[in-house]
C-alpha atoms as a printed R data frame, in Angstrom:
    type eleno elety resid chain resno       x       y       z
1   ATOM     1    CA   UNK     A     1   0.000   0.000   0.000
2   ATOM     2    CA   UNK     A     2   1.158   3.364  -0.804
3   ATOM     3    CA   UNK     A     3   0.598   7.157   0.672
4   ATOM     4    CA   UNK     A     4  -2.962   8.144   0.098
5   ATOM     5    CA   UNK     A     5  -4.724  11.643   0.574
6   ATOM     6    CA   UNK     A     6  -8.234  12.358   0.045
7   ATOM     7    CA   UNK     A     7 -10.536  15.107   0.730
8   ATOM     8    CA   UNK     A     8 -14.452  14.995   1.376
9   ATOM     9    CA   UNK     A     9 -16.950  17.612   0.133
10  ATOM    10    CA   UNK     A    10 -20.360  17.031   1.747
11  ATOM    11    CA   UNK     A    11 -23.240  18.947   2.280
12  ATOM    12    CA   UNK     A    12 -26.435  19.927   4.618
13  ATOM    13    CA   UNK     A    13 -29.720  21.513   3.710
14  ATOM    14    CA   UNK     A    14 -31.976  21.856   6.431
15  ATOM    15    CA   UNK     A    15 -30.422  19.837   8.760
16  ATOM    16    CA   UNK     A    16 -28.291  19.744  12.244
17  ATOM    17    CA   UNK     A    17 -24.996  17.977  10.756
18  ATOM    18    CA   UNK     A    18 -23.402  17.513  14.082
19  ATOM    19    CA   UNK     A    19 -24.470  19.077  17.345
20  ATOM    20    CA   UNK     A    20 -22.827  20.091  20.259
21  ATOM    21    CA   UNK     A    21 -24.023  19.322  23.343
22  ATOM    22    CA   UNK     A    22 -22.082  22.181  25.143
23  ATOM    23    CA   UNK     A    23 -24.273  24.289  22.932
24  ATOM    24    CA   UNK     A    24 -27.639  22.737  23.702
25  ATOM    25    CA   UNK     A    25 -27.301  20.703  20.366
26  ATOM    26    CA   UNK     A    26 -26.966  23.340  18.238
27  ATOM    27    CA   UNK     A    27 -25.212  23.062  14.857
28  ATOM    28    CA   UNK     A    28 -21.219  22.881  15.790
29  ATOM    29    CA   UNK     A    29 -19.584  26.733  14.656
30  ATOM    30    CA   UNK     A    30 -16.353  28.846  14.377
31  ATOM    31    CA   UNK     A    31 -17.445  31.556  16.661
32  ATOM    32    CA   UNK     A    32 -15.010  34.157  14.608
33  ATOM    33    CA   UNK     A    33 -15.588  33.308  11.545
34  ATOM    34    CA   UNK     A    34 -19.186  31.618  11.846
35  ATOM    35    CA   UNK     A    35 -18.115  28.672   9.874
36  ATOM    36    CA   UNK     A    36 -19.757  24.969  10.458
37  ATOM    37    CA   UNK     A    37 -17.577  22.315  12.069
38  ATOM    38    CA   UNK     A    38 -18.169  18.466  11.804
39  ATOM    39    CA   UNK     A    39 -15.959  16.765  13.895
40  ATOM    40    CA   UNK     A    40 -13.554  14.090  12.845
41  ATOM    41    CA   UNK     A    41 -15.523  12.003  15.617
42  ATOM    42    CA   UNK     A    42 -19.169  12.430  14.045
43  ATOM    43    CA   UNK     A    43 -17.668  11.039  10.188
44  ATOM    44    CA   UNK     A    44 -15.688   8.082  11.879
45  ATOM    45    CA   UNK     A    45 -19.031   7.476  13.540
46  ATOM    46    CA   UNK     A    46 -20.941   6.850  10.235
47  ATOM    47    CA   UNK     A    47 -17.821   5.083   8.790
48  ATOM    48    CA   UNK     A    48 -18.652   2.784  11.751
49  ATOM    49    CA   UNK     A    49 -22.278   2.269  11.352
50  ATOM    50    CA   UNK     A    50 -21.727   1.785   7.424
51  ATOM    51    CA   UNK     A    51 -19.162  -1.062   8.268
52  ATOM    52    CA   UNK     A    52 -21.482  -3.126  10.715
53  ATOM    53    CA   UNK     A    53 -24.291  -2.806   8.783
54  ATOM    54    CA   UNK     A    54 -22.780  -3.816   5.654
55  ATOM    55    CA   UNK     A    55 -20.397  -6.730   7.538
56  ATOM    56    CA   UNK     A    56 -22.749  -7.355  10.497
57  ATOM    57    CA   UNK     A    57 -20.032  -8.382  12.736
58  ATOM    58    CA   UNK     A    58 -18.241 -10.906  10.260
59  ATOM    59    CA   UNK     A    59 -14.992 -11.734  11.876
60  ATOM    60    CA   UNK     A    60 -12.360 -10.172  10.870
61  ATOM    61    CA   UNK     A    61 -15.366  -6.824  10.849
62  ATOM    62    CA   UNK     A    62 -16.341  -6.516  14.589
63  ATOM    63    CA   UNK     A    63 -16.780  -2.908  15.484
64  ATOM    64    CA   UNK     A    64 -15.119  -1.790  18.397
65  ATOM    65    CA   UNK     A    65 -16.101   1.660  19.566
66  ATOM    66    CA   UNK     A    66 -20.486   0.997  19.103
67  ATOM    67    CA   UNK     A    67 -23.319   1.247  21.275
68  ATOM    68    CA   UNK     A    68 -23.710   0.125  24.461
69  ATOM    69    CA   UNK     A    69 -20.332  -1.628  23.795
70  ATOM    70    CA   UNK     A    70 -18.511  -1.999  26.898
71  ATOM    71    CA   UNK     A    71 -14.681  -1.373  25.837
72  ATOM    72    CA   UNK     A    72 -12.998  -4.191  28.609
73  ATOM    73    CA   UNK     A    73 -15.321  -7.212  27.601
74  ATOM    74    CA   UNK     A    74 -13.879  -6.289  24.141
75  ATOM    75    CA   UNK     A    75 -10.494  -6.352  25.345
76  ATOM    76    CA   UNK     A    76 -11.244  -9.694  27.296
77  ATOM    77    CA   UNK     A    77 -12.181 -11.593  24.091
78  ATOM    78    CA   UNK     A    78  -8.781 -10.979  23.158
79  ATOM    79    CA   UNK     A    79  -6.809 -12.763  26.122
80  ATOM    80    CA   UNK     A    80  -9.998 -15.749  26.023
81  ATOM    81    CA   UNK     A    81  -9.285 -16.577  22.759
82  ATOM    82    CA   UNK     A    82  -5.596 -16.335  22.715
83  ATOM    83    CA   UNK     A    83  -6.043 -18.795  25.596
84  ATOM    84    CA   UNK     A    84  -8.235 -21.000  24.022
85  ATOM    85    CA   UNK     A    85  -5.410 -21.558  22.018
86  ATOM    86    CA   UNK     A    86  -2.722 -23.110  25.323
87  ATOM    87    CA   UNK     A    87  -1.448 -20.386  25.558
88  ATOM    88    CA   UNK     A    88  -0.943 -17.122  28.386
89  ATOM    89    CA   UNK     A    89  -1.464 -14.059  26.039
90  ATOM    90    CA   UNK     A    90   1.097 -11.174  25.578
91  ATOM    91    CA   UNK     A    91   0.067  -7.747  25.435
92  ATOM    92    CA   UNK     A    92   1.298  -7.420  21.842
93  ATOM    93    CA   UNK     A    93  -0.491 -10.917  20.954
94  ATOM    94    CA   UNK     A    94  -3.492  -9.348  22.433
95  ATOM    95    CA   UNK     A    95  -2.906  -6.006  20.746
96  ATOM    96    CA   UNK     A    96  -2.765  -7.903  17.629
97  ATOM    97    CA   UNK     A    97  -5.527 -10.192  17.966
98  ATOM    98    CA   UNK     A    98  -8.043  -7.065  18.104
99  ATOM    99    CA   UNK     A    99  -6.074  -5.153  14.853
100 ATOM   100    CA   UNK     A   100  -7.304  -8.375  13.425
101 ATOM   101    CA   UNK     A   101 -10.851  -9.175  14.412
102 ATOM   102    CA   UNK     A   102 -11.963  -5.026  14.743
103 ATOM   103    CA   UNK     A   103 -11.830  -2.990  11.463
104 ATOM   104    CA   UNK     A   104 -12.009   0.385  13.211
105 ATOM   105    CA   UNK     A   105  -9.017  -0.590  15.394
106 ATOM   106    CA   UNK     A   106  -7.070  -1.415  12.216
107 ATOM   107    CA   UNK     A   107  -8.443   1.739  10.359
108 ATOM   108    CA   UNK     A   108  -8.507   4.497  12.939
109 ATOM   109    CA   UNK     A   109  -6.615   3.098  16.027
110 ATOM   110    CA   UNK     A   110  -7.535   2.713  19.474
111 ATOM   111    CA   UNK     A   111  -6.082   3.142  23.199
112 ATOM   112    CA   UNK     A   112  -6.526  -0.362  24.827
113 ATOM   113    CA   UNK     A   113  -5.071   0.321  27.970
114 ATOM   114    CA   UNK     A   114  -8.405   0.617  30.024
115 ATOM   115    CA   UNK     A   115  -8.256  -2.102  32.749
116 ATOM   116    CA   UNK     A   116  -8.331  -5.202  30.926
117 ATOM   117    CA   UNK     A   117  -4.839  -4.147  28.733
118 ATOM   118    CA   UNK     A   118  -4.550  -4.996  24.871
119 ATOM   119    CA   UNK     A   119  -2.113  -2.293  24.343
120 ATOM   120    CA   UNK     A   120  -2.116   0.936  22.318
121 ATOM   121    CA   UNK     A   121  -2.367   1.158  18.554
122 ATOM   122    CA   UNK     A   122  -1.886   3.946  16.199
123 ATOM   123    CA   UNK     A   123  -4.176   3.720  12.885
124 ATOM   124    CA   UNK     A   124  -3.615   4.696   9.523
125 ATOM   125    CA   UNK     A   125  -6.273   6.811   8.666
126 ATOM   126    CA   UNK     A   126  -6.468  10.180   9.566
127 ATOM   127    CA   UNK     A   127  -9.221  13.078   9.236
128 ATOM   128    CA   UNK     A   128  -9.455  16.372   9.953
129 ATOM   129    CA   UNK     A   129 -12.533  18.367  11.157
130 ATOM   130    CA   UNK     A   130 -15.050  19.315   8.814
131 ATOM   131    CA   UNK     A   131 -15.432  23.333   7.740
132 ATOM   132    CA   UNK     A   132 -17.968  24.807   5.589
133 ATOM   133    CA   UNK     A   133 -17.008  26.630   2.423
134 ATOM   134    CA   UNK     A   134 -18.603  30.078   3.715
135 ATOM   135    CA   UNK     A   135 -20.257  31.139   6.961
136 ATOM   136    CA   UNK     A   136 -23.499  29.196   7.971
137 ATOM   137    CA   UNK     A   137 -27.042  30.367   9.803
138 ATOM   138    CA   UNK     A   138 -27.895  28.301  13.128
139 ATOM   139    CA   UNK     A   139 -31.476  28.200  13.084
140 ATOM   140    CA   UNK     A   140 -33.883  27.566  15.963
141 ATOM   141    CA   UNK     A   141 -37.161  26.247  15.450
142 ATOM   142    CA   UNK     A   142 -39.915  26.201  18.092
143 ATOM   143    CA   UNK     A   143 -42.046  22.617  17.931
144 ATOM   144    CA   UNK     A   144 -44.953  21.384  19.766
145 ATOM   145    CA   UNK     A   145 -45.776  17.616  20.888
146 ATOM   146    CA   UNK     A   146 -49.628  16.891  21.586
147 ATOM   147    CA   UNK     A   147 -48.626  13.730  23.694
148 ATOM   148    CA   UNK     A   148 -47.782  14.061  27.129
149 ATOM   149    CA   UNK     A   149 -45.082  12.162  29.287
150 ATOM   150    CA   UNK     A   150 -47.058  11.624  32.309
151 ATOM   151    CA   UNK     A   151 -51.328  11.427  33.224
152 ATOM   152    CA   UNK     A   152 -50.923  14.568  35.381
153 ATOM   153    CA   UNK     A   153 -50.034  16.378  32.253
154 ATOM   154    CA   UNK     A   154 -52.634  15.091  29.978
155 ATOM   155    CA   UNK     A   155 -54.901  18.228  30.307
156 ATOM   156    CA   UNK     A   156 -52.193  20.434  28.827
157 ATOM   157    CA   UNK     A   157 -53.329  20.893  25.018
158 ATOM   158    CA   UNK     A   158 -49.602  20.553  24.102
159 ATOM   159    CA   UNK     A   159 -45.775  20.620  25.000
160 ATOM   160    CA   UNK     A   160 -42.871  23.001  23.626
161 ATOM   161    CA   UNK     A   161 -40.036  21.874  22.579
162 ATOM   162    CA   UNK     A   162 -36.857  23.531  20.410
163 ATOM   163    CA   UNK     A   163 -35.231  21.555  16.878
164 ATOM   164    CA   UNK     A   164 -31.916  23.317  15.263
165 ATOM   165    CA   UNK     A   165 -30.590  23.195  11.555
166 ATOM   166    CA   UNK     A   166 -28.151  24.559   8.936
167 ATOM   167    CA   UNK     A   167 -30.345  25.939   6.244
168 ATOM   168    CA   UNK     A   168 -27.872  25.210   4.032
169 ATOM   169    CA   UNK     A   169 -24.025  24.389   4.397
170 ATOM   170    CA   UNK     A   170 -21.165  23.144   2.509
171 ATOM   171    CA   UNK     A   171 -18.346  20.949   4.414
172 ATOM   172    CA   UNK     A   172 -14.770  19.846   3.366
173 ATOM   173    CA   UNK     A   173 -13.190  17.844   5.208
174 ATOM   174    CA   UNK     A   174  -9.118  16.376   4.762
175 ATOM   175    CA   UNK     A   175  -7.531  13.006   5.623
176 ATOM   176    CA   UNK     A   176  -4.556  10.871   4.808
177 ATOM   177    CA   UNK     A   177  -3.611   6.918   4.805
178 ATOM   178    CA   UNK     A   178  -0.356   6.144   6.386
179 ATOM   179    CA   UNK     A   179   0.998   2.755   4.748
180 ATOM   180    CA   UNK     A   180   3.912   2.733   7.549
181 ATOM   181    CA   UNK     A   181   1.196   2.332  10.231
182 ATOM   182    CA   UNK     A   182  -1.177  -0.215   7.918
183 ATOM   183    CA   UNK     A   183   0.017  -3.338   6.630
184 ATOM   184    CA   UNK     A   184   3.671  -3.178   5.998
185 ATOM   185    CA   UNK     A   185   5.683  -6.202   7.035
186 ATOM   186    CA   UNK     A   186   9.356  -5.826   8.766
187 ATOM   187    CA   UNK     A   187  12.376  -7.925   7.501
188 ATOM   188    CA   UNK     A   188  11.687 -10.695   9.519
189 ATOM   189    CA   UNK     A   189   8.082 -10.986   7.383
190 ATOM   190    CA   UNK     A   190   6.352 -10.162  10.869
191 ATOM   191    CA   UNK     A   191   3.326  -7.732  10.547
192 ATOM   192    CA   UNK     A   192   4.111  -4.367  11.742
193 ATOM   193    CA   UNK     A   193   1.437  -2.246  11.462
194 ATOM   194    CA   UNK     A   194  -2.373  -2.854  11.799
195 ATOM   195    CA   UNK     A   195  -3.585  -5.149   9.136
196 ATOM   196    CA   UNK     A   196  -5.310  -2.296   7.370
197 ATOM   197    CA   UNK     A   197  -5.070  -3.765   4.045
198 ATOM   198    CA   UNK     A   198  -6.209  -3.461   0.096
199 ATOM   199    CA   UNK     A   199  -9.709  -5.292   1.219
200 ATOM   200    CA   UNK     A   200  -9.839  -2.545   3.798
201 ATOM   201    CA   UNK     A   201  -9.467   0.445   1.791
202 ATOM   202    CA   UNK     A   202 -12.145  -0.563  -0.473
203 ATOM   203    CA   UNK     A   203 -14.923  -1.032   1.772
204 ATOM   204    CA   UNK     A   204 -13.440   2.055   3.594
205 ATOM   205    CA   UNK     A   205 -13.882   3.807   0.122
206 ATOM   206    CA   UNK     A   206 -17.247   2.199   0.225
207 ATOM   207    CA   UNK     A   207 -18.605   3.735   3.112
208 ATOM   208    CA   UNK     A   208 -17.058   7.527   2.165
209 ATOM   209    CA   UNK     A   209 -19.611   7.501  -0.254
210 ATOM   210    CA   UNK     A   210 -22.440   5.872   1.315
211 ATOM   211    CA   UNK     A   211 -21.879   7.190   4.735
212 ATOM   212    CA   UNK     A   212 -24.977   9.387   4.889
213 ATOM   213    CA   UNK     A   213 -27.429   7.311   3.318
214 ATOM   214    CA   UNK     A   214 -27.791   4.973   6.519
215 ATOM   215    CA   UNK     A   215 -27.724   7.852   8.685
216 ATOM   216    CA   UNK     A   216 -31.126   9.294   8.877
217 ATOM   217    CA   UNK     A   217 -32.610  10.912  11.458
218 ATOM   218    CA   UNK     A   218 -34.734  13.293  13.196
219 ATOM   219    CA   UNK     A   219 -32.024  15.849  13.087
220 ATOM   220    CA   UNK     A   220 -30.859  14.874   9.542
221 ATOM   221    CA   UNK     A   221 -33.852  13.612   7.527
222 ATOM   222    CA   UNK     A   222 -33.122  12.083   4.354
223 ATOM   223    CA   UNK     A   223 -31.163  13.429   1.813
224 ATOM   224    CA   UNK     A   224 -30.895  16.123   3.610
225 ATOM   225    CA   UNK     A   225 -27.027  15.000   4.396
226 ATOM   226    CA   UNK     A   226 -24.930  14.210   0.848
227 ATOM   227    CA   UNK     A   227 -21.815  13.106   0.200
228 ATOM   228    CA   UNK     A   228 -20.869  15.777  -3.086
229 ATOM   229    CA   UNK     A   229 -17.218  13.951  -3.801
230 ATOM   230    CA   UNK     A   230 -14.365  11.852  -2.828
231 ATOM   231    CA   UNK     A   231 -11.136  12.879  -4.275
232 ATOM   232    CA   UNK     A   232  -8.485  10.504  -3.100
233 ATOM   233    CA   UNK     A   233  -4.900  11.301  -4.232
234 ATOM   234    CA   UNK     A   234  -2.902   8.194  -4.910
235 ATOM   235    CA   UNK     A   235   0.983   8.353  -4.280
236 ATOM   236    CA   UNK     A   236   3.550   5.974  -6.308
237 ATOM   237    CA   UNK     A   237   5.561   5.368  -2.890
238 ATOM   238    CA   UNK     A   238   4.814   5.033   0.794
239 ATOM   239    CA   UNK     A   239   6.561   8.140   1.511
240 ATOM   240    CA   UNK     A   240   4.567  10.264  -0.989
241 ATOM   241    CA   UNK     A   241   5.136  11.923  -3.939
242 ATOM   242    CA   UNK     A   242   4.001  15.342  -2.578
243 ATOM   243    CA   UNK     A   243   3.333  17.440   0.469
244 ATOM   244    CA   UNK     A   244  -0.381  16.659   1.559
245 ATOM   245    CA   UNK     A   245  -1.690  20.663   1.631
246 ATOM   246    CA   UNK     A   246  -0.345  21.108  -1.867
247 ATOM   247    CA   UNK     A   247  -2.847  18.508  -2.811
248 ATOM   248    CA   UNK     A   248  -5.731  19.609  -0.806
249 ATOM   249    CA   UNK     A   249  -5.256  23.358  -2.429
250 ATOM   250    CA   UNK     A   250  -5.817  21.834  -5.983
251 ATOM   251    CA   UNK     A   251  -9.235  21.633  -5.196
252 ATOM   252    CA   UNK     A   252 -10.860  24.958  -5.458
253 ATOM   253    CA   UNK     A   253 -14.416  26.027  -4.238
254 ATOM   254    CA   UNK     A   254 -15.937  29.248  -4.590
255 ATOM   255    CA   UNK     A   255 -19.759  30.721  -5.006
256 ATOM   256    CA   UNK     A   256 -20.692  31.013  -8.789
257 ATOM   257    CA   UNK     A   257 -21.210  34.536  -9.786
258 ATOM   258    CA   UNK     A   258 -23.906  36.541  -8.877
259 ATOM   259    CA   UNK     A   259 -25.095  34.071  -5.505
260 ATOM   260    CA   UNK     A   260 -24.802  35.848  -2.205
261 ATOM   261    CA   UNK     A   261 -26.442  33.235   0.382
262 ATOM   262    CA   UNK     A   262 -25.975  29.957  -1.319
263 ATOM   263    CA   UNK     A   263 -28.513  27.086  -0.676
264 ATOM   264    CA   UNK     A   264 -27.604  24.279  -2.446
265 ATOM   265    CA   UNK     A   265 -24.766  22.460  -4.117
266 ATOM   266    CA   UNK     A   266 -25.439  24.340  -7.768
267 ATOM   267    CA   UNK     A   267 -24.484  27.888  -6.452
268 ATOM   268    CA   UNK     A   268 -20.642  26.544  -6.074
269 ATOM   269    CA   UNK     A   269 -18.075  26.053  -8.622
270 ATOM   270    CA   UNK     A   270 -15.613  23.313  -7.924
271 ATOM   271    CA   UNK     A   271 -12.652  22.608  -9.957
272 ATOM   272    CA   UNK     A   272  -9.783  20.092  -9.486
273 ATOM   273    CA   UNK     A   273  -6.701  21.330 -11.171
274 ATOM   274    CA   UNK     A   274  -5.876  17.758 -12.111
275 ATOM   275    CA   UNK     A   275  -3.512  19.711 -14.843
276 ATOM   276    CA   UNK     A   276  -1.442  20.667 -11.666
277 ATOM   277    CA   UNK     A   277  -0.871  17.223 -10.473
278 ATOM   278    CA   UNK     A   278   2.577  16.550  -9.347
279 ATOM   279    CA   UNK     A   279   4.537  13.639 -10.881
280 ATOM   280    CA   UNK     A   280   3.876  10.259  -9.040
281 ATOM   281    CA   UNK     A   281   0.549  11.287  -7.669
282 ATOM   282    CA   UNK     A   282  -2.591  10.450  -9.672
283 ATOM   283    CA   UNK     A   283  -6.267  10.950  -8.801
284 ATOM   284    CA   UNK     A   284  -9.107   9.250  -8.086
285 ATOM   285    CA   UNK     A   285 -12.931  10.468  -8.264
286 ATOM   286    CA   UNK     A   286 -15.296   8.706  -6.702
């Protein structure tokens, strides 16, 4: 595997792409500059649903950061199985036995040193926050329930309640694929990074795209969250062939002439100077 880039253009109409609950759920912002945020966390998230639903737990596909998931009892699978085996577990067997059996461990790391130890592991991939293109409007909207939680309630005609979206908004986001900390082998043919593998960066691929599609919800109804493009940047060595922000800067988005407040993906003009492409690096579209 060699040195990939990639950068993600997404976008929100009418929807709450990531709230923050220090801010009552509202929409995530740059208070200076009033640009969105979508945190690293919230896409690695999605990349996490897409994988179990599409895998449902295959082995080799177990997710290890989900719901409800209780992190030790993950870690002890490790040491029970090892042990199954006749043998008493090392911390590096351990640490490798979950690389293999968890996909997000081998994709995005994980610190396995809670209690029940399996070691620390550094992942691959990478991602940056999310930032819109231009400034976006929180909006607050006031909205009423005619249920009631409990009898003593049930004369009240109705109950208040507040829902917040981005009217419209316009995210990049930037990541990279280390091959030194995927599946690169040592001299001794031992296995020194996480697995993370050509099958692996498919279905990773897989889910860029499709992230938002299985991710419907009260605060982002559907299609109201869209994955716009995947540009991935392909280097011809494991060191890379360029300098990552030279890359990113090829891509250029700006508001098409004449549209002040945009509110949808037409009102921007995006253009990848694939004529500026440094030797060794090619480009892939998805």
């Amino acid at each position: 595997m060699k040195k990939i880039d990639f950068i993600l253009l997404f976008d929100a109409t009418d929807a709450n792409p990531n709230g923050d609950p220090d801010g009552g759920n509202m929409p995530r912002i740059d208070p200076e500059t009033g640009h969105g945020i979508v945190t690293d966390v919230c896409l690695k998230r999605k990349i996490r649903n897409y994988v179990q639903l599409v895998k449902q737990e295959q082995v080799g596909y177990d997710i290890y950061v989900k719901e409800k998931a209780v992190l030790n009892l993950q870690h002890n699978k490790a040491y029970k199985a090892l042990s199954s085996q006749g043998k008493t577990p090392t911390v590096d067997e351990a640490r490798s036995w979950m690389c293999q059996n968890f996909y997000d461990i081998r994709a995005f790391g994980a610190v396995m040193t809670t209690g029940v130890n399996c070691g620390q592991v550094r992942g691959p991939i990478q991602l940056s926050f999310s930032r819109s293109i231009d400034p976006i409007t929180q909006l607050e909207h006031t909205i009423t329930r005619c249920a009631v939680t409990e009898v003593k309630k049930a004369e009240k005609e109705r109950t208040m309640g507040r829902k917040y979206t981005v009217p419209y908004g316009l995210y990049m986001a930037k990541g990279t694929i280390n091959p030194f900390l995927a599946s690169c082998k040592d001299k001794d043919g031992n296995e020194k990074g996480t697995g993370f593998d050509e099958n692996d960066l498919e279905l990773f691929k897989e889910a860029l795209v499709h992230m938002f599609e299985f991710d419907a919800s009260a605060a982002r109804p559907a299609g109201s969250m869209v994955m716009r493009k995947v540009i991935l940047f392909h280097h011809d060595s494991e060191l890379g062939s360029s300098p990552s922000h030279k890359l990113y800067e090829l891509l250029k988005v700006t508001k098409k002439p004449g549209v002040e407040v945009p509110r949808n993906y037409a009102d921007y003009d995006v253009q990848l100077a694939k004529e500026q492409l440094p030797s060794g690096v090619t480009v892939e579209e998805l």
